[in-house]
C-alpha positions in Angstrom: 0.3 -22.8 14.3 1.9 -19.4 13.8 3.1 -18.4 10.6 6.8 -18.6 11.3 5.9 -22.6 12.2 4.2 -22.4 8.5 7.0 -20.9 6.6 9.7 -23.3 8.2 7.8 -26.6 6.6 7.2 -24.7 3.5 10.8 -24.1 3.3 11.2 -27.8 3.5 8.8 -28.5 1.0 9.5 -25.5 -1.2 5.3 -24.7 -1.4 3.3 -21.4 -1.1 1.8 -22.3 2.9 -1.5 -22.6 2.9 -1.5 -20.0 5.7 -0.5 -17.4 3.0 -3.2 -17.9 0.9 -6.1 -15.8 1.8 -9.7 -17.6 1.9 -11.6 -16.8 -1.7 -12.7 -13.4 -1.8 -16.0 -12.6 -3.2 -15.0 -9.9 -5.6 -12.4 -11.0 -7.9 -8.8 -10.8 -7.1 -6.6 -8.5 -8.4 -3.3 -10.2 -8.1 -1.9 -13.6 -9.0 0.4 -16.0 -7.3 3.6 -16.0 -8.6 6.6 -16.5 -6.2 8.9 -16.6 -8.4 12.2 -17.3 -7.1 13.3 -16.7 -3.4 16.5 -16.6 -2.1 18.0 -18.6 1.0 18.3 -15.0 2.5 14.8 -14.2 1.8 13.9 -17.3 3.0 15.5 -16.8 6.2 14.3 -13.3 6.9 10.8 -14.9 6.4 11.7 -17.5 9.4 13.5 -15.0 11.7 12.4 -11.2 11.5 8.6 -12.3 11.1 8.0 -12.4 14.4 9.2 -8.8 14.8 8.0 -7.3 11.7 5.2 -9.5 10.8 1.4 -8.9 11.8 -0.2 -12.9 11.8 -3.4 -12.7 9.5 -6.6 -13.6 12.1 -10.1 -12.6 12.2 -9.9 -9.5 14.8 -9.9 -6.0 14.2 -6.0 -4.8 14.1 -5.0 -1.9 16.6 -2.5 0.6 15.8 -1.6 1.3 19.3 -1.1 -2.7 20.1 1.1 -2.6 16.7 3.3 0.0 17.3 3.0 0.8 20.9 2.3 4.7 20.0 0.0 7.0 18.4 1.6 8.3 15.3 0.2 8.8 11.5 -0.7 5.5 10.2 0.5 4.9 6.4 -1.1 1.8 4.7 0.9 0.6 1.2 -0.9 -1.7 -0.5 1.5 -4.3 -3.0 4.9 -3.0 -1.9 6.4 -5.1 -4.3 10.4 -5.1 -3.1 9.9 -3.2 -0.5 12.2 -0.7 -1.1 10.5 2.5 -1.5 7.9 1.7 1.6 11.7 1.2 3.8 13.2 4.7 2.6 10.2 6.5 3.2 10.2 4.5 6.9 13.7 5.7 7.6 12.7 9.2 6.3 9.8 9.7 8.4 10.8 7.9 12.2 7.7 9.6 13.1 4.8 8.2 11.2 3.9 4.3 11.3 3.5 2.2 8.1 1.7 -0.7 7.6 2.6 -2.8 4.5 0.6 -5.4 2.7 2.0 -7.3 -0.1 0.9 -11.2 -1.3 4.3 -12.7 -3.0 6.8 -13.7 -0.3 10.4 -12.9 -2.1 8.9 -9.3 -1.6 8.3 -9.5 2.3 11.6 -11.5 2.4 13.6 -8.5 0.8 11.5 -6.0 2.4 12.1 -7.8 6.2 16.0 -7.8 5.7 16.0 -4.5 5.1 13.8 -3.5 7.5 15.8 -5.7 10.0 18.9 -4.4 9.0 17.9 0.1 9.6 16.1 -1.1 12.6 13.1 0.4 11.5 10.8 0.1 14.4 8.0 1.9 12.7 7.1 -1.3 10.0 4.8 -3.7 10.0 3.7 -6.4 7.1 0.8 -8.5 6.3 1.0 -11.4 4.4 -2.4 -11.5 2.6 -5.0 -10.2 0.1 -4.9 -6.2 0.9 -8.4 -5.5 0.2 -9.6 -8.5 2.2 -7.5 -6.9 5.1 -8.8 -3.6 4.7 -12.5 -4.9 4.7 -12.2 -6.9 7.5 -9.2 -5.6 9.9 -8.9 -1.9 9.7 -11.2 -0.1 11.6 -12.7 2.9 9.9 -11.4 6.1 9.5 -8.1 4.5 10.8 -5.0 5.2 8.3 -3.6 8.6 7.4 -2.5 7.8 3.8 -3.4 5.0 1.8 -0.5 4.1 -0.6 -0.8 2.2 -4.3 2.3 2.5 -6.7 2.4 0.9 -9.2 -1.0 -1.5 -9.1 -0.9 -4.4 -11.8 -2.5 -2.5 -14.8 -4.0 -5.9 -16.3 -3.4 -4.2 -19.8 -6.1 -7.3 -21.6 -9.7 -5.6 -21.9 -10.9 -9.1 -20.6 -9.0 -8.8 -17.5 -9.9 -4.8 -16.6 -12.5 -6.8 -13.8 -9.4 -7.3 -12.2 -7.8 -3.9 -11.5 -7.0 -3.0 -8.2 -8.9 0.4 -8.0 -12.3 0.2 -9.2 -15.6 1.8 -7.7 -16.6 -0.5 -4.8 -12.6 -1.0 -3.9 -12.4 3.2 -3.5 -15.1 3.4 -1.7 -14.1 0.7 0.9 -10.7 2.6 0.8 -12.1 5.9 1.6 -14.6 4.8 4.6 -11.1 3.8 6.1 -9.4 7.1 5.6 -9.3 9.7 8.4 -10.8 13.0 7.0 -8.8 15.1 5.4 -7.2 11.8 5.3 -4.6 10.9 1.8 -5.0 8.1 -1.3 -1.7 8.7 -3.2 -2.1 6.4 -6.4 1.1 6.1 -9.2 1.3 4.2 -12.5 2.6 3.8 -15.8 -0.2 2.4 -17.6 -2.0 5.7 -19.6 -5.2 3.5 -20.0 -5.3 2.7 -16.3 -4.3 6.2 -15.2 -7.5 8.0 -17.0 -9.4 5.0 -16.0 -8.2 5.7 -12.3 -8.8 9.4 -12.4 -12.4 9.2 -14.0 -13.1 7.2 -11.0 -11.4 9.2 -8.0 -12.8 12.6 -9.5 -16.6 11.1 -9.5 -16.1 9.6 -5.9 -18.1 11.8 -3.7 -15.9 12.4 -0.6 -12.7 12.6 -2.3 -11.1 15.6 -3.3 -8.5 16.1 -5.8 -5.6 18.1 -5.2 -4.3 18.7 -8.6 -5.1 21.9 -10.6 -7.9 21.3 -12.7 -9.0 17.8 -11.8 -5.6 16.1 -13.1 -2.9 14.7 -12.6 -1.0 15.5 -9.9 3.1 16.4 -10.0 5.2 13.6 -8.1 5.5 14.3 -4.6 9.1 14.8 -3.8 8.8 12.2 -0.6 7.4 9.6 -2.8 10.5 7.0 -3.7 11.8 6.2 -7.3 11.5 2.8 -7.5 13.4 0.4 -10.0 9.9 -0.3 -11.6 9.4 3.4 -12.1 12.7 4.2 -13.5 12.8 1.3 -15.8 9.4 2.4 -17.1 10.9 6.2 -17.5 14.0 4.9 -19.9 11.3 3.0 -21.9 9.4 6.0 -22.6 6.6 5.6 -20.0 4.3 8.6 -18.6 4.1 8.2 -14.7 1.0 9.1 -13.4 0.5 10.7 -10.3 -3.3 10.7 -8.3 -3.6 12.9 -5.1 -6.5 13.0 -3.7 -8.0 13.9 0.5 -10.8 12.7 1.7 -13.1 15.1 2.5 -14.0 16.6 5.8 -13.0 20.3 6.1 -11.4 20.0 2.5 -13.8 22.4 1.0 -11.9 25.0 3.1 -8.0 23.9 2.2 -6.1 25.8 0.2 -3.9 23.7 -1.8 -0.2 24.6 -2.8 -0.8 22.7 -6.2 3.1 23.1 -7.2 4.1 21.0 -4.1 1.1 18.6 -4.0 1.1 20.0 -0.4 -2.2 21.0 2.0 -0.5 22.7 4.8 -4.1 22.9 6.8 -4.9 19.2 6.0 -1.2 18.2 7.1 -1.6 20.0 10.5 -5.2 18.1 10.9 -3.6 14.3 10.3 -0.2 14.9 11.6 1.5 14.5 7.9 
């Protein structure tokens, strides 16, 4: 049964499918189900742009070419949320491939009508547990950029265990980069923002591009989201994490008021 097949019954029966819920990881998740309310039109997209957008979950390694018919930069967002910063910077970039990843169906929904409705034939979406996809369907040293904005900070001390970007997670993200290869991480959580760069800086084949080992300034082709600008009229510091993996990253020369690395850009395509 495809998953277009799944999400029609579920529709009848208003239930998460079972397709959409990834087999128990062994590390701990970092997400919970909550679907919250989806709307007919959500609901819809989910039946008929899947098939176009949608990439089924299975056991095999994926292949960029067979997704997207070309060789292009491959972009990997991880938790898209609404979908609406991963479909501007789609339609601002015709000429790099994304692949999105998000676990909560209103989000796909949202993001697959708008993706349906610019056209946007360089976007694909999984359904599934990101890191569970990364481990076991993207071959290594595959993606361009690796995207997280905005993780769920799990603010409790009790539930830190469940963070997103912890040791064993980066280094499973970085074996996956290309080198000279991008991990562009944003949050509004101070706590998981030092926590985050601690980490990053001590990872071995990462290097970071801000001055000094910090934070890094926003890059200007990275979306406002309604999270983010929510967070800024409440006060909240965003947080900005750009690092390359390393290869010939010894030898860039970073332009650290742009967050630019003209050399690495030429190497990857970006």
């Amino acid at each position: 049964m495809h998953l277009t097949d799944t999400l029609n019954d579920s529709l009848q029966n208003k239930e998460v499918p079972d397709h959409l819920n990834a087999n128990v990881l062994r590390r701990i998740r970092s997400f919970v189900r909550r679907e919250g309310r989806i709307t007919h039109a959500q609901e819809r997209a989910l039946v008929e742009f899947w098939g176009r957008f949608g990439v089924e979950v299975g056991s095999v390694l994926l292949n960029p070419l067979t997704l997207f018919g070309r060789h292009a930069p491959l972009i990997l967002e991880i938790g898209f949320g609404d979908g609406e910063s991963l479909v501007a910077m789609a339609t601002a970039h015709p000429d790099w491939d994304y692949l999105g990843i998000e676990a909560h169906r209103p989000g796909i929904g949202h993001l697959l009508l708008r993706a349906a409705a610019l056209q946007l034939n360089n976007l694909r979406v999984l359904c599934a547990d990101a890191m569970e996809v990364v481990e076991q369907r993207l071959p290594d040293e595959c993606l361009d950029r690796i995207q997280i904005f905005f993780p769920d900070p799990w603010p409790k001390t009790r539930h830190h265990k469940r963070r997103l970007v912890q040791a064993q997670q980066i280094a499973l993200l970085v074996r996956k980069l290309k080198p000279l290869g991008q991990l562009h991480v944003a949050t509004d959580c101070e706590d998981y923002a030092c926590s985050m760069l601690s980490l990053l800086n001590a990872t071995p084949d990462l290097v970071n591009t801000a001055d000094g080992g910090g934070f890094a300034l926003r890059p200007t082709e990275r979306p406002l989201t309604k999270f983010e600008q929510r967070g800024q009229r409440l006060g909240h510091v965003i947080r900005d994490l750009l690092f390359i993996r390393s290869g010939l990253a010894e030898q860039q020369s970073f332009d650290h008021n742009t967050q630019a690395f003209p050399e690495a850009n030429v190497a990857t395509g970006l």
